[in-house]
C-alpha positions as CSV (number, residue, x, y, z in Angstrom):
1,X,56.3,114.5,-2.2
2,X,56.8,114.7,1.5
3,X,60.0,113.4,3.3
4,X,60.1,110.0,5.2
5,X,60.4,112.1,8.5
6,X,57.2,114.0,7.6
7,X,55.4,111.0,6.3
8,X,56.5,109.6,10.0
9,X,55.2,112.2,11.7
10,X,51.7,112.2,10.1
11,X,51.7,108.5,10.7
12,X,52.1,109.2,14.3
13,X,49.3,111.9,14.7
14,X,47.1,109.9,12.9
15,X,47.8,106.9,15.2
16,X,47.8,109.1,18.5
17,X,44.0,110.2,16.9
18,X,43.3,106.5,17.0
19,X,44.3,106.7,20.6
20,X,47.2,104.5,19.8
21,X,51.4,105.1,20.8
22,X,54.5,103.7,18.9
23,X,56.9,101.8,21.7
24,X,60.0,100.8,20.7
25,X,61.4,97.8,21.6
26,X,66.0,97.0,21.7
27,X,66.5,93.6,21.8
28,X,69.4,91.8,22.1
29,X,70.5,90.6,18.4
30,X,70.4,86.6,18.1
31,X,72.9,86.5,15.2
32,X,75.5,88.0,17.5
33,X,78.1,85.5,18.4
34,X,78.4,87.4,21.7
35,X,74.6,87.1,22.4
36,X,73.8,83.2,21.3
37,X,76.8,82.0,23.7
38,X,75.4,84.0,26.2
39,X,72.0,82.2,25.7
40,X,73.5,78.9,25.2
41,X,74.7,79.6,28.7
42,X,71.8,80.4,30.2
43,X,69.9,77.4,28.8
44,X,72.5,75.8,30.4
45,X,71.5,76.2,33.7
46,X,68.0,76.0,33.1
47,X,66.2,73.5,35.6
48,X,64.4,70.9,33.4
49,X,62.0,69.8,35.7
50,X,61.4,73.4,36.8
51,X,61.0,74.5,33.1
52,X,58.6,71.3,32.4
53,X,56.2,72.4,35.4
54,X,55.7,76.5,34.1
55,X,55.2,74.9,30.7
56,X,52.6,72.5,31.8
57,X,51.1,75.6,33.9
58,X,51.1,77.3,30.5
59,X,49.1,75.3,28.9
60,X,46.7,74.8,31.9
61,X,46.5,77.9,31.8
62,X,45.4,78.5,27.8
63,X,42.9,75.9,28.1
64,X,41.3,77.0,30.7
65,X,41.0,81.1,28.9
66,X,40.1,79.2,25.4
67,X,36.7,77.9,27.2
68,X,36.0,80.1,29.0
């Protein structure tokens, strides 16, 4: 049987075949203490009424590409 790492890297090829690419995303860990004070922070200062307007635009927005 082959190793993970080979099994990876056959994965890959055949992906890159498909014209596909793996991307890798690091995001910042929510069950981190650290990180969900941070965030309770930043909603903090978050501008309600400025919030309420990009939402609204949002779902203008997805309306108007779901008829088109």
């Amino acid at each position: 049987m082959a190793s993970s790492a080979e099994r990876m890297k056959a994965m890959r090829a055949r992906r890159r075949a498909d014209g596909l690419r793996e991307v890798r995303l690091v995001v910042p860990d929510a069950r981190s203490e650290i990180t969900r004070r941070r965030i309770a922070e930043q909603v903090r200062h978050l501008n309600p009424t400025a919030e309420r307007d990009a939402l609204d635009w949002i779902e203008d927005i997805s309306e108007y590409d779901a008829s088109r």
